[in-house]
C-alpha positions as CSV (number, residue, x, y, z in Angstrom):
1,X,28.1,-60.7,5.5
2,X,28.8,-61.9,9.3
3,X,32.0,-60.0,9.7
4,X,31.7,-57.0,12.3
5,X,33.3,-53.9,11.4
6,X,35.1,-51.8,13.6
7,X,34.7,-48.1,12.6
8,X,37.2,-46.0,14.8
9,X,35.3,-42.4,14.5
10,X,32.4,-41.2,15.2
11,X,32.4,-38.4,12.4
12,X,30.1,-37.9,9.2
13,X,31.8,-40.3,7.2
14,X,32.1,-43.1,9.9
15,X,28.2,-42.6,10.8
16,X,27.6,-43.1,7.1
17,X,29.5,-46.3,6.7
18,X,27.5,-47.6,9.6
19,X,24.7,-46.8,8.5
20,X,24.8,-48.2,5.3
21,X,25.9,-51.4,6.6
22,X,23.0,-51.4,9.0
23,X,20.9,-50.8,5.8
24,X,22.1,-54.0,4.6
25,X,22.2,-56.2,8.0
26,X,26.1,-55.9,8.5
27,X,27.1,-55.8,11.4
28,X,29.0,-52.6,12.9
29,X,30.4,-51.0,16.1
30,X,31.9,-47.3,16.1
31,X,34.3,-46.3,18.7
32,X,34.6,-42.5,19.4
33,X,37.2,-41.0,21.7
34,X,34.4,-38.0,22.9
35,X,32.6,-39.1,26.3
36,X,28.8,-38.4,24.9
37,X,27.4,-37.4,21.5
38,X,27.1,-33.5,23.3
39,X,30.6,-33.0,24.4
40,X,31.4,-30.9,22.0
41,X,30.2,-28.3,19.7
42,X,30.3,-29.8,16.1
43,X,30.9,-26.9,14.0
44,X,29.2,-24.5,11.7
45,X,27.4,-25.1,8.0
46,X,28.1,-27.9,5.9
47,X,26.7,-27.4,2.4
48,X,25.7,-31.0,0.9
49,X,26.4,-31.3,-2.7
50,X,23.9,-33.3,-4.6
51,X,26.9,-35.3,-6.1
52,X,28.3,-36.7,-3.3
53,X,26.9,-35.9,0.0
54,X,23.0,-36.5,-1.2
55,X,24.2,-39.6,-2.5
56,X,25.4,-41.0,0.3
57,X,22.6,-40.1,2.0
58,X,20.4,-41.6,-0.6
59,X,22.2,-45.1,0.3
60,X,21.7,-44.4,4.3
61,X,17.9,-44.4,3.7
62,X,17.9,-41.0,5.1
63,X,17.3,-38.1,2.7
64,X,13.8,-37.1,4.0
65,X,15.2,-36.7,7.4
66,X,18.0,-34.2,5.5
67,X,15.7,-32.4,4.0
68,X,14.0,-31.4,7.1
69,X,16.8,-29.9,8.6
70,X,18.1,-28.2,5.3
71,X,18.0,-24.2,6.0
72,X,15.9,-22.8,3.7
73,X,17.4,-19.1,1.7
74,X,21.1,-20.5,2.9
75,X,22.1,-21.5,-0.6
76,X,22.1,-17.2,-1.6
77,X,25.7,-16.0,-2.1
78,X,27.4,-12.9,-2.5
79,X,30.7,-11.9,-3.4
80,X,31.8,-8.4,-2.3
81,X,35.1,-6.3,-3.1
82,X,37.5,-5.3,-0.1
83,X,35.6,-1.6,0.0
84,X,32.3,-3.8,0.7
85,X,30.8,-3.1,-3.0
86,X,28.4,-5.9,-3.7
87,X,29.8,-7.6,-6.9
88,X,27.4,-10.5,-6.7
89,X,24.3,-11.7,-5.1
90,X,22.4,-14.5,-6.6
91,X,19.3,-15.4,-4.2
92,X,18.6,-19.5,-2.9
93,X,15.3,-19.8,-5.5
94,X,15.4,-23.5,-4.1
95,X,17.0,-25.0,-7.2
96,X,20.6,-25.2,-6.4
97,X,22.2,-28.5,-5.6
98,X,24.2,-27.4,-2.3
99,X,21.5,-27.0,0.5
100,X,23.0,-25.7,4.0
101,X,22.4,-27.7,7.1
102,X,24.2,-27.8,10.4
103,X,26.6,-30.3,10.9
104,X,25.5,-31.3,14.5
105,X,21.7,-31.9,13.3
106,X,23.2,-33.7,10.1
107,X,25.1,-36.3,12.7
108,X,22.6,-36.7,15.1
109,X,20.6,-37.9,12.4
110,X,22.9,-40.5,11.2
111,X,23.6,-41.2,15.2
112,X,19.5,-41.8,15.7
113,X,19.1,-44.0,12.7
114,X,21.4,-46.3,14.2
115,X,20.7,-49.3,16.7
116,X,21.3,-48.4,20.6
117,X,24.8,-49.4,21.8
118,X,26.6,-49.3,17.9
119,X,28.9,-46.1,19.0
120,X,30.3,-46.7,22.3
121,X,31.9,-43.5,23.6
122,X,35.0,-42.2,25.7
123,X,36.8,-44.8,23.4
124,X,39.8,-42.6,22.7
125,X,42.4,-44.9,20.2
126,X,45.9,-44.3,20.9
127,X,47.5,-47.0,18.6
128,X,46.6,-50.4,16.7
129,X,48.9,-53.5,15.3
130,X,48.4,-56.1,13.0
131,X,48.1,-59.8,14.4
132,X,48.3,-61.0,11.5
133,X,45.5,-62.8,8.7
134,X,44.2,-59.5,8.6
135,X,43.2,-59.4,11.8
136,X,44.1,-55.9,14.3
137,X,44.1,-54.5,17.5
138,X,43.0,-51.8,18.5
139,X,44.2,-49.8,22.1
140,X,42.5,-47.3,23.6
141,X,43.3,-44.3,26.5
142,X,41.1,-46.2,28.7
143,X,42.7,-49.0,29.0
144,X,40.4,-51.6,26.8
145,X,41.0,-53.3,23.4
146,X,39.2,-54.4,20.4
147,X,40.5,-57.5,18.1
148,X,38.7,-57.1,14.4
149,X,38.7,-59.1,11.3
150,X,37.6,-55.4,9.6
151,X,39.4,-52.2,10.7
152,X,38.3,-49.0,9.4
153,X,40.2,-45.7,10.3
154,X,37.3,-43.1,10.3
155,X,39.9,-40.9,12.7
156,X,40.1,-37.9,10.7
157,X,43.3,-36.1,10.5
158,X,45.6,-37.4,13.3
159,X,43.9,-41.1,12.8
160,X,45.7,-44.1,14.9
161,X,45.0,-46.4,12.5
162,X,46.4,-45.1,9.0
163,X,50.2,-46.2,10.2
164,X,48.9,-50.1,10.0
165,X,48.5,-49.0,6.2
166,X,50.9,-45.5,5.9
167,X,54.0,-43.6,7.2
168,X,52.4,-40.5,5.4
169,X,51.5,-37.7,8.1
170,X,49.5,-34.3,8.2
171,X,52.0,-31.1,7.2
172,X,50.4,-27.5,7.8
173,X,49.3,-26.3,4.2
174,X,50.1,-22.7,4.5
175,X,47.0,-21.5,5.6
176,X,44.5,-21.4,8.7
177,X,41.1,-20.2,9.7
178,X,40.4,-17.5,12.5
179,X,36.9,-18.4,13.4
180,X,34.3,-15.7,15.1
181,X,30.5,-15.5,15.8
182,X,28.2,-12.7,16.1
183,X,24.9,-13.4,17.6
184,X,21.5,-11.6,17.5
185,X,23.4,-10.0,13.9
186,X,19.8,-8.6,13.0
187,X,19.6,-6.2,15.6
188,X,22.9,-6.2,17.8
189,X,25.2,-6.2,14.2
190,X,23.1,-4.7,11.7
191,X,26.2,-3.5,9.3
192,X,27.6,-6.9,9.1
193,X,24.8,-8.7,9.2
194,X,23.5,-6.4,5.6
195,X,26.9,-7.5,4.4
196,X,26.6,-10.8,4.7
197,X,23.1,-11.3,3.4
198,X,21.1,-14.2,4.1
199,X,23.1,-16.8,3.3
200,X,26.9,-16.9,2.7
201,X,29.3,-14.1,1.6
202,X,33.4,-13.7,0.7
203,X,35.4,-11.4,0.0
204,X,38.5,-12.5,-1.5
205,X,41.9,-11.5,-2.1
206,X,45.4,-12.6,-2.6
207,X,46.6,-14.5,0.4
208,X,43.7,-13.5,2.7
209,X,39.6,-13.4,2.4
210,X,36.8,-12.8,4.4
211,X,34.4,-15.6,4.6
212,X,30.9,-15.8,6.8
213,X,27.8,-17.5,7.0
214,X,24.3,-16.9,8.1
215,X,23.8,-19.9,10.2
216,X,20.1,-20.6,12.2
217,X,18.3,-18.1,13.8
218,X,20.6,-15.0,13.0
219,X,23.5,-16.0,14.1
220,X,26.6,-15.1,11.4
221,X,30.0,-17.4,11.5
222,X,33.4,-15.9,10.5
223,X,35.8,-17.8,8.6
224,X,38.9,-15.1,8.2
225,X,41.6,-17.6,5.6
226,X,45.4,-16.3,5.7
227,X,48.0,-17.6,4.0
228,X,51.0,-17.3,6.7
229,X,53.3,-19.3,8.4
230,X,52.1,-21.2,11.5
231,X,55.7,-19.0,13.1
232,X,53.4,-15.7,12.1
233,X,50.7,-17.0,14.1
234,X,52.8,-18.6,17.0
235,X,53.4,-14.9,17.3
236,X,49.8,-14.3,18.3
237,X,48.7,-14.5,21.8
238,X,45.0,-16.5,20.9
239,X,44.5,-16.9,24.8
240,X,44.6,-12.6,24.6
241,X,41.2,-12.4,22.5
242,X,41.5,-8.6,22.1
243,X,45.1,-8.4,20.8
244,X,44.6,-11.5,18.9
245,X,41.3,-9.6,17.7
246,X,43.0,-6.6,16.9
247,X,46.1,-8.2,15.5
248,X,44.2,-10.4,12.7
249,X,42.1,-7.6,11.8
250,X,45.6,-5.4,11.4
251,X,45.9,-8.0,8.2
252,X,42.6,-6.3,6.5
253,X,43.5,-2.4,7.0
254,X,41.6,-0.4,4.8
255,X,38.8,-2.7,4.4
256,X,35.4,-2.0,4.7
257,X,34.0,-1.4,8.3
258,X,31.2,-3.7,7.3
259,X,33.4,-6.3,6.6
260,X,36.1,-5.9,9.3
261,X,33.5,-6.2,11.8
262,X,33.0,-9.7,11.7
263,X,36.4,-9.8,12.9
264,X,36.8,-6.9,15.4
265,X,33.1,-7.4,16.9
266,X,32.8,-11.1,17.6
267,X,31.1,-12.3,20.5
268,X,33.6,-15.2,20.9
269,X,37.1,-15.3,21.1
270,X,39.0,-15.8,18.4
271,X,40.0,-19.3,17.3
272,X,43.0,-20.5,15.5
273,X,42.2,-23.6,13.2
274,X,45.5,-24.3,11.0
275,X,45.0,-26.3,8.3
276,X,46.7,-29.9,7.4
277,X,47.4,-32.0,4.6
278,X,48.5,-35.3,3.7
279,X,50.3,-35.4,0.5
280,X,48.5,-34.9,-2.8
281,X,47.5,-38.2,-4.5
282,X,48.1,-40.4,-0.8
283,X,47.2,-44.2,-1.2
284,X,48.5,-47.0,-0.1
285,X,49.2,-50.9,-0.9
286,X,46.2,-53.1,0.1
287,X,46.5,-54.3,3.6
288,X,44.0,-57.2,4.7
289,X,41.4,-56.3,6.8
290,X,42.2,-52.5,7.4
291,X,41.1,-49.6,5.3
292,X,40.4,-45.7,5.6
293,X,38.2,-43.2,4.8
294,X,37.5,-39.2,5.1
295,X,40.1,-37.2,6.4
296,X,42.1,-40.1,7.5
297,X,42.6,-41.3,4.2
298,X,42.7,-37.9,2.3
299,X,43.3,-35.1,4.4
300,X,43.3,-31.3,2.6
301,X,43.0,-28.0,3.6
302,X,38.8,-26.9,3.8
303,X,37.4,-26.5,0.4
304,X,34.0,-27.7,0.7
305,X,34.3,-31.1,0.0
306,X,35.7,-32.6,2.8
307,X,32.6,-33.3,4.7
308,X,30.9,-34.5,1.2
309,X,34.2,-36.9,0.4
310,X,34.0,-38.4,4.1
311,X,30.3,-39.4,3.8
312,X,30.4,-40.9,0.0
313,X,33.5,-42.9,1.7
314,X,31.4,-44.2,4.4
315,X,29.1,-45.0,1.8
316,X,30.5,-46.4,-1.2
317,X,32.6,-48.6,1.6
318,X,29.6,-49.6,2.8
319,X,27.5,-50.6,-0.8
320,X,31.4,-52.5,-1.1
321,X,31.2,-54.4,1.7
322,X,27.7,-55.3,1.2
323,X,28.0,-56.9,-2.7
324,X,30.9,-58.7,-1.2
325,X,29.6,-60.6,1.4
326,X,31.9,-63.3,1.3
327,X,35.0,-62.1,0.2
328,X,36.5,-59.1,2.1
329,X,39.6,-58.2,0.4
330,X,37.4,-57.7,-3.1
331,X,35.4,-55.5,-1.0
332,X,38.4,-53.3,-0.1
333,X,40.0,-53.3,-3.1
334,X,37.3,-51.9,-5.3
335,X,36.6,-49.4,-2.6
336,X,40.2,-48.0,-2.2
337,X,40.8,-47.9,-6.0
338,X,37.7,-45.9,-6.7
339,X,38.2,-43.6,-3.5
340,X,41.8,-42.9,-4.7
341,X,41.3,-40.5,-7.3
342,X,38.2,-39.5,-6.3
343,X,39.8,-37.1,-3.6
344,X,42.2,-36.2,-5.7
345,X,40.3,-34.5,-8.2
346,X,40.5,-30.8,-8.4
347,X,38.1,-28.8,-6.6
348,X,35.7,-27.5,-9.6
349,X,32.4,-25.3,-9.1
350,X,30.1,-24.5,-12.1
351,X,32.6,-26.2,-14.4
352,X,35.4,-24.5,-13.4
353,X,38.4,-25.1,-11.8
354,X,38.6,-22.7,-8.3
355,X,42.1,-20.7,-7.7
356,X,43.7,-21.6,-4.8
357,X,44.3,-18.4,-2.0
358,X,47.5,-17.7,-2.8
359,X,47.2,-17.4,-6.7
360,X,46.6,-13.4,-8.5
361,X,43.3,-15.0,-9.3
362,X,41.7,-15.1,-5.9
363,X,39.6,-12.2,-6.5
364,X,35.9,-11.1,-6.3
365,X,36.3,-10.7,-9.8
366,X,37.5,-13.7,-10.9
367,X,35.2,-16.0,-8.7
368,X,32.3,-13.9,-10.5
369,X,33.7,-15.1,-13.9
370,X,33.7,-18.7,-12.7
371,X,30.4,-18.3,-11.0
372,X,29.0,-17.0,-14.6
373,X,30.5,-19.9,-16.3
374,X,33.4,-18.1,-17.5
375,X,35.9,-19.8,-15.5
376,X,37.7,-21.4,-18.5
């Protein structure tokens, strides 16, 4: 195949679909709006499924590099009750198919195994049109343009390029993260640091839980999930960290210390991260020469997949594109009608289906029946 592809995003599931190609001699370049591949912080834990993710690493070439930044014990999980009880705690014996790494080393591996120059940076898209015979251009904030033959929205969420194929848009889904760290947990945070164990821990409830992760060295990550309207949290003054602090924690009174902690004694500011959706079961009619993938194409709220989805998109795309040398639109086609209900499937763990936050279910009970195999 002689065709370039243009990959707008520089995120897990645009790395992957460049890699792949470059696996199989396609040309590719990737545009990212961030001015260097350290601009930004790149988040906490990703947990890569051996269904999905690994697989998509298996067709980048790059699963030995994975598996040297995997972080070894992260797979042990605990559920607790609101009063801090431990209701389950099943140890990482090495065997489970969800190792931990962090996403930042996970990138900068795909970024390394590709050829100098392929992402050019500070390439911010603000808005792409057709010229028609599937051909497209693309604009960006600093002033240049790129004309494709193959356009591929890796733009996550608010992506420039899905209204050349969509007038669907994000809608908040009810429900954010408040995000906090505690460093040197060991020794500076010792009660929440035995809470959370030495891997990941929740504690779930009806419209709320408590969510952390042992990440490298000993530092711990807070995800606290409410279901609220984004007017409740509109309310809260996030540039205020202490009253935000305070305010959020107000939502888990009479919870244990332990577990309130990772709220009320974080070492960072609080951060608001609402969640977005595109509508359930989003596709599109095939449009020559443009296509989408990840969050782009399938936007939910976080439930563990997202990460996994975007990088078996980059690289089923690029396996697509690759037995299709010749003939584009085939290439496309078979892609987008096996991606389609791929993300739309429900989100199942052991077998069984997982309650969403709102529903009775979502309780330290419950997700020990589905984490015994007792979900149905």
């Amino acid at each position: 195949m002689h065709t370039p592809v243009t990959i707008i995003g520089a995120g897990l599931g645009g790395l992957t679909l460049a890699r792949v190609l470059h696996v199989h001699g396609v040309p590719a370049t990737v545009y990212e709006a961030e001015p260097s591949p350290t601009a930004r912080a790149q988040g906490g834990m990703l947990d890569i499924h051996d269904y999905n993710g690994q697989l998509a690493l298996e067709a980048a070439g790059l699963l030995d590099e994975f598996r040297a930044i995997v972080l070894e014990g992260r797979q042990t999980m605990r559920v607790l009750d609101r009063d801090g009880a431990v209701l389950f705690d099943k140890a990482d014996d090495g065997t489970g198919g969800r190792p931990e790494v962090q996403r930042g080393e996970l990138r900068q591996i795909l970024l390394d195994s590709l050829p100098a120059g392929t992402v050019r940076w500070g390439h911010k898209a603000v808005g792409a049109r057709a010229l028609g015979e599937g051909r497209h251009e693309v604009t960006f904030a600093n002033g240049t343009t790129a004309v494709t033959s193959l356009l591929v929205g890796a733009d996550g969420a608010w992506s420039r390029v899905r209204p050349l194929l969509s007038t669907a848009t994000p809608e908040y889904a009810g429900t954010s993260f408040v995000e906090t760290y505690l460093f040197d947990a060991d020794t500076r945070h010792l009660a929440a640091a035995k809470a959370v164990g030495g891997g990941s821990m929740i504690a779930p409830a009806p419209g709320k839980e408590i969510f952390a992760h042992r990440e490298s060295g000993d530092t711990l990550h807070t995800y606290v999930v409410l279901s609220r309207p984004q007017d409740w949290f509109a309310a809260i003054d996030f540039t205020d960290a202490a009253a935000a602090t305070a305010r959020i924690s107000q939502e888990f009174d009479g919870w244990a210390p332990e577990l309130t902690a990772l709220i009320t004694d974080g070492d960072t500011a609080p951060v608001l991260r609402p969640h977005h959706t595109l509508p359930a079961g989003h596709r599109w009619d095939r449009v020559p020469g443009v296509t989408l993938l990840g969050d782009a194409a399938h936007l939910a709220a976080p439930n563990g997949e997202g990460a996994n989805l975007a990088m078996q998109d980059g690289a089923e795309l690029g396996k697509a594109l690759a037995a299709h040398p010749d003939d584009i639109e085939t290439a496309l086609t078979e892609y987008e009608q096996a991606m389609f209900p791929r993300s739309t499937a429900a989100v199942i763990f052991d077998g069984a289906e997982v309650p969403g936050i709102d529903s009775d279910d979502n309780t330290g009970h419950r997700l020990i029946d589905i984490l015994n195999g007792q979900g149905s």
